[in-house]
C-alpha positions in Angstrom: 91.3 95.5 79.4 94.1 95.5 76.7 97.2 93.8 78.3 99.7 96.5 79.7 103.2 95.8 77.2 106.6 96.0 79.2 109.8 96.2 78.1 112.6 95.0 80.0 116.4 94.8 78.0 118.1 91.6 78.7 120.9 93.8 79.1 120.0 95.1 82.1 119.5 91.9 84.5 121.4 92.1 87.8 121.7 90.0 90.9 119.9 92.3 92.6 116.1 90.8 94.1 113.8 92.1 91.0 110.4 93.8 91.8 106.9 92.0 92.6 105.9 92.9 89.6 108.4 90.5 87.8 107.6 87.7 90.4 105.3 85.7 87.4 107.3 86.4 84.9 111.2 85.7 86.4 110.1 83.6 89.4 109.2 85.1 92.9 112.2 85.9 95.1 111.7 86.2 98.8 113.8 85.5 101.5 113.6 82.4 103.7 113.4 84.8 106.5 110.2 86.5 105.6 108.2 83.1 105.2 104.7 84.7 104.9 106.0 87.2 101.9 106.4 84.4 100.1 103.3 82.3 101.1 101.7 85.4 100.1 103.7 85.6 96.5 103.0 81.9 96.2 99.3 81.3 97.0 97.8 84.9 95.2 99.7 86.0 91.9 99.3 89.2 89.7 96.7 88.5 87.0 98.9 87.7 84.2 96.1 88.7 82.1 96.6 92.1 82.1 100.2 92.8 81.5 102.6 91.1 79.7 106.8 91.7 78.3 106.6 93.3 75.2 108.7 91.2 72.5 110.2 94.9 71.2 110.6 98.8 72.0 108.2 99.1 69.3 105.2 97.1 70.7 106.0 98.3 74.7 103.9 100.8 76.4 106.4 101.8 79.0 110.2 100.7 80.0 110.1 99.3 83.3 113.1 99.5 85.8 113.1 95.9 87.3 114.7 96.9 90.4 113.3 98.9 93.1 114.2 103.0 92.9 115.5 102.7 96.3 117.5 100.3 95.8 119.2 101.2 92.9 119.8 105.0 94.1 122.3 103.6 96.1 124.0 100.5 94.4 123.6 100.9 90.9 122.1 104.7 90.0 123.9 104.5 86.5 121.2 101.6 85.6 118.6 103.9 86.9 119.8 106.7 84.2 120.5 104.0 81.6 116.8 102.9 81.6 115.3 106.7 81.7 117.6 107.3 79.0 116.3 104.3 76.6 112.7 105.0 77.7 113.5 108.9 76.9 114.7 108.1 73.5 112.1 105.8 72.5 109.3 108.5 74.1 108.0 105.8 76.5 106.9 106.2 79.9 109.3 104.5 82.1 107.9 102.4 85.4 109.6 102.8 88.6 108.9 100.9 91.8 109.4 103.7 94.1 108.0 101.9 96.9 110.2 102.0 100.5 110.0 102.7 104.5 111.3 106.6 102.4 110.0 107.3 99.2 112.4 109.3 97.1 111.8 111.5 94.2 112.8 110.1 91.1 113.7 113.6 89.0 112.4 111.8 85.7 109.9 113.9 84.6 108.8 111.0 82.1 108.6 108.6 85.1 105.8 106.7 86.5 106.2 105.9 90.2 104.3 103.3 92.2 104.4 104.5 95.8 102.9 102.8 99.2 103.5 105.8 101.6 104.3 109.0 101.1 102.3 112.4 102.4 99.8 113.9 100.6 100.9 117.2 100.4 104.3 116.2 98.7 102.5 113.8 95.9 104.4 113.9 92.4 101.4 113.9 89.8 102.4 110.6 88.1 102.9 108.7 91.5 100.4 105.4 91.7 99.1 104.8 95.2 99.6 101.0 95.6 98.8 99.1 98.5 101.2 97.6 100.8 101.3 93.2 100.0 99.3 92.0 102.7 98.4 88.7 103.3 94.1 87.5 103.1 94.6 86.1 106.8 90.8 85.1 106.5 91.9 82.7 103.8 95.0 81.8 105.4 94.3 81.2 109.0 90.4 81.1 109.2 89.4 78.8 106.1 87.6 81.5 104.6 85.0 81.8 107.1 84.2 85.8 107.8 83.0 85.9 111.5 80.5 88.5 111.8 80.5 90.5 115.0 77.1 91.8 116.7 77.2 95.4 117.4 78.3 95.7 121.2 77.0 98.1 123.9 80.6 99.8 123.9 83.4 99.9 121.2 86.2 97.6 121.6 89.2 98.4 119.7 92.0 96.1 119.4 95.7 96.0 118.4 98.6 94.0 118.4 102.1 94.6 117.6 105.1 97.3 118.3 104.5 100.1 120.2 107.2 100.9 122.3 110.8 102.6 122.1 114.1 102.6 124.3 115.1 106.3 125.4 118.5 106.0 123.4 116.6 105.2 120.6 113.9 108.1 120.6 116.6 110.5 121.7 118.0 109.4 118.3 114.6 109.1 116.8 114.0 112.4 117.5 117.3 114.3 116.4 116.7 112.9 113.0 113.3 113.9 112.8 114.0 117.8 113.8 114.4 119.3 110.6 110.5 118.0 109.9 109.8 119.0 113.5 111.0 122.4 113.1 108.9 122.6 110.0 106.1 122.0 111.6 106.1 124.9 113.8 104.9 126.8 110.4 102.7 124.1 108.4 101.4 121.4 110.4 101.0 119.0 108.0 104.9 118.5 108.4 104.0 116.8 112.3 102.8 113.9 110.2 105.9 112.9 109.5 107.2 111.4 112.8 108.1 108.0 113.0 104.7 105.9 113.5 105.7 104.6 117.0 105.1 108.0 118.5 102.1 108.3 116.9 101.0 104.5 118.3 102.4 105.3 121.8 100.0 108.4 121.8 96.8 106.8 120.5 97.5 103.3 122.9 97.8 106.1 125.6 94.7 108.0 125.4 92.4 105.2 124.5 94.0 103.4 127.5 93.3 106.5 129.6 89.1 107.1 128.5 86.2 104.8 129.4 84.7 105.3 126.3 85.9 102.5 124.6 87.1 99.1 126.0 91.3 98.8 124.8 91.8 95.1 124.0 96.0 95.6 123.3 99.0 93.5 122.9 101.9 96.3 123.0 105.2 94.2 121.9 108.8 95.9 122.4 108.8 94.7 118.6 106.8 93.3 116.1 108.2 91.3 113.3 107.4 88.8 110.4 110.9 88.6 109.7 112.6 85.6 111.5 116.1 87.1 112.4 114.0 90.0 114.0 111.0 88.5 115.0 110.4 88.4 119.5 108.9 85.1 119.0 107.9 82.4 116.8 106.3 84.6 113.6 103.2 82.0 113.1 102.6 82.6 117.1 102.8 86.5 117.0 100.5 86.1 113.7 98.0 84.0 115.1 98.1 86.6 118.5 97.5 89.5 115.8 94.6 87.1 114.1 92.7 86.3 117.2 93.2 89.8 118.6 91.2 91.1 115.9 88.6 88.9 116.2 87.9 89.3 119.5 87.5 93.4 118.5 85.2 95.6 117.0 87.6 97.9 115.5 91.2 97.6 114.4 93.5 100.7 115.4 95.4 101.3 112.7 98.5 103.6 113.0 101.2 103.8 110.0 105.0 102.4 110.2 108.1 103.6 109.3 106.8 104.2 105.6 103.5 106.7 106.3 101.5 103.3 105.3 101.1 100.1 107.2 100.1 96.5 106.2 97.9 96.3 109.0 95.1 98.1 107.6 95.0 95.6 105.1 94.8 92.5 107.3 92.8 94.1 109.5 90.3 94.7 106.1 91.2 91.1 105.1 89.1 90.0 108.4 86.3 92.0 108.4 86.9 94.0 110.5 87.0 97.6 110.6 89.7 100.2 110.7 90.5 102.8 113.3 93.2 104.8 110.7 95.2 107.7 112.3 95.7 109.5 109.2 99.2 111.2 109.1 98.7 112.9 105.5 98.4 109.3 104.2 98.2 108.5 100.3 95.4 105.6 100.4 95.4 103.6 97.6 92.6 103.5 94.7 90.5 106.6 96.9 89.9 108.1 93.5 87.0 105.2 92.8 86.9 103.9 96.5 85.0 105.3 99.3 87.1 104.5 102.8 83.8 106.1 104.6 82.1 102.7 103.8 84.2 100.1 105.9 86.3 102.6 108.3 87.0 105.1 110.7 89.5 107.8 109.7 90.6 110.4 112.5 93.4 113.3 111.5 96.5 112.6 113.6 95.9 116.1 114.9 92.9 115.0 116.3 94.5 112.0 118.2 93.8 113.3 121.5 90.0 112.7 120.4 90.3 109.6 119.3 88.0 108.2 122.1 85.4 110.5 121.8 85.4 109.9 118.3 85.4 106.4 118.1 82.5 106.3 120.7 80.6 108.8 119.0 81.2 106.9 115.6 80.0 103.5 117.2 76.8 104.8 118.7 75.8 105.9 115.6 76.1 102.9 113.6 72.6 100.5 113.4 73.3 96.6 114.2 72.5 96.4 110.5 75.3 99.1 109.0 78.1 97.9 112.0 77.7 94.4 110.6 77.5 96.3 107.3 80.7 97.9 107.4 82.4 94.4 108.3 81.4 93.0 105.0 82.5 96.0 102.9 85.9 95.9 105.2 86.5 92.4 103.2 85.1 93.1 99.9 87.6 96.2 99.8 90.6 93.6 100.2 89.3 91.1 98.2 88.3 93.2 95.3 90.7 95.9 95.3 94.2 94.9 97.5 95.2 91.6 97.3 97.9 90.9 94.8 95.3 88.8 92.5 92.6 92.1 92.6 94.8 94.9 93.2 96.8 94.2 89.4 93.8 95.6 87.7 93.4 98.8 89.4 97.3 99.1 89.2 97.0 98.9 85.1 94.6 101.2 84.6 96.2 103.7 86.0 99.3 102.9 84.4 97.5 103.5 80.8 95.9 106.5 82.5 99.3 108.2 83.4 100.7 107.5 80.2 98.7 110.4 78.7 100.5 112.8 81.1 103.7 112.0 81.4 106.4 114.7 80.0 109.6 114.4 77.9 111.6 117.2 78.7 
């Protein structure tokens, strides 16, 4: 693959905490508070094989923003117009990093956005479905070794991490989701957009309830890898969410705050396969990748079934295609979303936007 050409003025540096993207090329920025960010940034890199900073407007491809959209809509939105307006003028595709917990529209209609959540039915046409940075926890806290489970007489599904919320806080919750809930009441695809820990509270709940499947849960009042936020030691709550999983057949999977979640992709870094509640989620690479292979996807408005479906779902599988599925789990991380594999799959579809994007 010809190396993807960047242009980045000198002239517009800031002291704000550049994008991953720039991590090989201006030194990887992370905060000592999020120690396994920058493990992750330190141990797997972007292949600098594929893209490069081009030496001139001439020779670039596209302008890239080196801040993310988010947060230069609030701080610094004249840098965001400065860049669309030298990309504009040369007739070069400018890169965003549009990725957040809320993904706003640019309004560049030359603008390529790389996005990690988002809903289906509000994708932009030149948004890139990236996957969220996830850690290869196989790598990291099991040496590499993928520990094959044997198909058991009855599904156990595991999950570790935040699933619960104060009243005052989903009274709050709540009020600032209504103008999505009252649009709902027409198009239902607009109920996807609730914060995730109602849709975890609701999926804990019912497979709790049924004795089709055998719940193997850690529900935490919060769930952090962030040290000033974290309940407990982070390495503890990791190796809880690490062991958790291996002890399961399935990894529920429910989104965050952003309609994505990082735990789909550790879960897939362990072999192990994913329950995913689909609420109108973008999944990244699903243009070349089949999820069918290595998980389970259920509809969100389907949650209530989640039991039966899971059950049904395991009782179909062979020993041979449940231990099957485990191995394709890990080959989807490794070979298409960790930082080191995922740079590829990123390019491409850089160069293939590039033929569609608009100046007007």
């Amino acid at each position: 693959m010809i190396p993807l050409r960047l242009w980045v003025d000198e002239k517009w540096r800031r002291k704000y905490t550049h994008i991953p993207l720039l991590f090989p090329l201006w030194g990887i920025v992370t905060s000592e508070k999020a120690p396994f960010q920058k493990r992750l940034f330190e141990r797997y890199r972007f292949d600098q094989s594929l893209y490069a900073l081009a030496g001139s407007t001439e020779d670039a491809d596209v302008f890239l923003l080196p801040y993310r959209f988010n947060v230069l809509r609030e701080k610094d939105p004249d840098l965001v117009r400065e860049v669309a307006r030298a990309a504009y003028d040369a007739k070069k595709p400018v890169l965003i990093d549009g990725t957040g917990d809320i993904e706003y529209p640019t309004d560049i209609p030359h603008a390529i956005t790389l996005r990690s959540g988002g809903y289906r039915f509000l994708r932009e046409s030149n948004d890139i479905q990236q996957p969220l940075y996830a850690d290869d926890l196989l790598e990291t806290l099991c040496a590499g070794n993928l520990q094959i489970r044997r198909k058991s007489a009855k599904a156990r599904v595991g999950f570790a991490g935040w699933a619960t919320l104060e009243p005052l806080a989903t009274a709050k919750t709540i009020l600032k989701e209504l103008p999505d809930r009252l649009h709902s009441v027409f198009d239902s695809r607009y109920r996807a957009c609730k914060k995730g820990i109602f849709f975890r509270r609701e999926a804990l709940a019912v497979l709790r309830r049924s004795s089709l499947v055998e719940p193997n849960f850690i529900q935490r009042a919060s769930y952090s890898a962030h040290t000033a936020t974290a309940s407990d030691d982070p390495a503890i709550l990791q190796e809880a969410f690490v062991q958790n999983l291996l002890e399961s057949d399935y990894g529920l999977d429910v989104r965050g705050d952003a309609n994505a979640s990082a735990r789909l992709f550790e879960i897939l870094s362990l072999g192990r396969i994913p329950v995913i509640v689909d609420t109108e989620r973008n999944f990244p690479f699903d243009d070349e990748l089949d999820y069918s292979r290595f998980s389970l996807i259920v509809d969100f408005r389907d949650i209530k079934q989640l039991p039966r479906r899971i059950a049904a779902f395991h009782d179909s599988l062979s020993n041979e295609k449940f231990e099957a599925m485990q191995r394709a789990a890990r080959d989807a991380y490794r070979n298409y979303f960790r930082v080191d594999a995922m740079t590829k799959h990123v390019v491409k579809r850089i160069f293939d936007r590039m033929h569609d994007v608009r100046f007007s």
